[in-house]
Each structure stands twice: as structure tokens, then as C-alpha cells.
C-alpha positions in Angstrom: 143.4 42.6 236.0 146.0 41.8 233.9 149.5 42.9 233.5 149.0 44.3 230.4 145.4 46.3 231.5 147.1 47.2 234.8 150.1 48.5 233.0 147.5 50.7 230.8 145.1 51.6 234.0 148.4 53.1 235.3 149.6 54.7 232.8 146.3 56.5 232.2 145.9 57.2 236.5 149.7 59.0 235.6 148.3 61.0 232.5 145.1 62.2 234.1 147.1 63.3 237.2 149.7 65.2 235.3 147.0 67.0 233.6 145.4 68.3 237.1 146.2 71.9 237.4 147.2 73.4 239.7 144.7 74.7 242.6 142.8 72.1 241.8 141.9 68.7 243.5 141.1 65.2 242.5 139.5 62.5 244.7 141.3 58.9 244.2 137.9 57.6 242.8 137.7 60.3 240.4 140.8 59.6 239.0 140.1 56.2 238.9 136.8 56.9 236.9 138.9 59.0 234.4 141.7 56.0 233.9 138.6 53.8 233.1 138.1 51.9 235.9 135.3 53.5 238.7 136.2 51.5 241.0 139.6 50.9 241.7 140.1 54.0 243.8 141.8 51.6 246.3 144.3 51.0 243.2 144.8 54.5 242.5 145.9 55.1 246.0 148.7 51.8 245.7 149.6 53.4 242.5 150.5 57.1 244.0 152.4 55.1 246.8 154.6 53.7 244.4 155.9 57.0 243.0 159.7 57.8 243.6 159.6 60.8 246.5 161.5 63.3 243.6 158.2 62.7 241.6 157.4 66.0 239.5 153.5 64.5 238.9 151.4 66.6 241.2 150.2 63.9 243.7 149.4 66.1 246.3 146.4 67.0 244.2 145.1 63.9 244.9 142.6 63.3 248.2 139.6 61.7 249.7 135.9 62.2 247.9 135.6 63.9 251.6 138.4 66.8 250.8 140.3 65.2 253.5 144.2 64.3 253.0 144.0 60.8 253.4 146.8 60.4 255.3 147.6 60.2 259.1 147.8 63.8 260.6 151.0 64.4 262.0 153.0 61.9 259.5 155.6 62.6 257.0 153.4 62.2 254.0 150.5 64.4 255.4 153.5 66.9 256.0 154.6 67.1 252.6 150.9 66.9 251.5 149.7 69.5 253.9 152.9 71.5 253.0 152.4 71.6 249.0 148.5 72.1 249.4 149.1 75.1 251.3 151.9 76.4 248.8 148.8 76.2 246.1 146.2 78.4 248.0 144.5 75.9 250.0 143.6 75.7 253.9 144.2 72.8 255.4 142.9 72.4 259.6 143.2 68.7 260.8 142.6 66.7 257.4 140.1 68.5 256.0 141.2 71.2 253.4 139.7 74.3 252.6 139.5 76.6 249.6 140.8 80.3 250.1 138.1 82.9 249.4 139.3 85.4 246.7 138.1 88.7 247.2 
């Protein structure tokens, strides 16, 4: 990939991320699928790392086809993950997350 098409591929993973609303969740290959390249889900995931920590795009929206936070339970980034997910309605027990049932 060149600079040029990762520059684009980037700049489109960032656009379809900011559009994610909230309560709802993306899988990285999904998002990769929507920035035009199916299967660069590995990318998408390099991509969210490099965001600055003060970041206001929603990456926490962002987890495995599974509905598992990819990260390490018990780690700083699964903290903050875990910790914004939970401020949106969702359950999360280990890594897997759960929707809340509205009655």
C-alpha cells in the first residue's frame, strides 16, 4: 500500500469511526470493509493504536467480530475501554460485552 492509499485508507477508517453512534459497535474488519479495504482489519487495529490518548473519535466502539474487547483483561486500555462501554449501556463480563435489555 502506498503512502498516498494508506494516507486515504486512514483517513476513511477515521471518518467511518466518527460516524459510529453511540451504543453502537463496530468490529475492526467491518470498519476496514467500510474504508475500502476488507481485509486490513489487522491495519485498522495499528491505526486506532496510533491515536493521541485525548482522542474525541469514539474508539471504544471499535471490537473483535467476536464482541470481545480485544484487549488484555486487566490492562489499562481494556480499562478505559471497559470503562467507556459501560458509560454507553453496555455489559461487559471478562472480554465479552453484552447489550442491556430495555424493558
Amino acid at each position: 500500500m502506498t503512502n498516498q492509499v494508506m494516507e486515504l485508507f486512514k483517513l476513511a477508517v477515521y471518518t467511518h469511526l466518527y460516524q459510529t453512534k453511540p451504543g453502537h459497535l463496530i468490529s475492526y474488519g467491518e470498519l476496514a470493509k467500510l474504508a475500502g479495504q476488507p481485509n486490513y482489519s489487522r491495519m485498522v487495529g495499528r491505526i486506532l493504536k496510533e491515536l493521541p490518548r485525548d482522542t474525541e473519535l469514539p474508539w471504544f466502539r471499535v471490537v473483535r467480530s467476536n464482541r470481545e474487547i480485544a484487549f488484555p483483561e486487566g490492562s489499562s486500555p481494556y480499562e478505559r475501554q471497559k470503562e467507556q462501554l459501560e458509560q454507553e449501556g453496555w455489559i461487559i463480563k471478562g472480554r465479552k460485552i453484552y447489550s442491556i435489555q430495555k424493558s
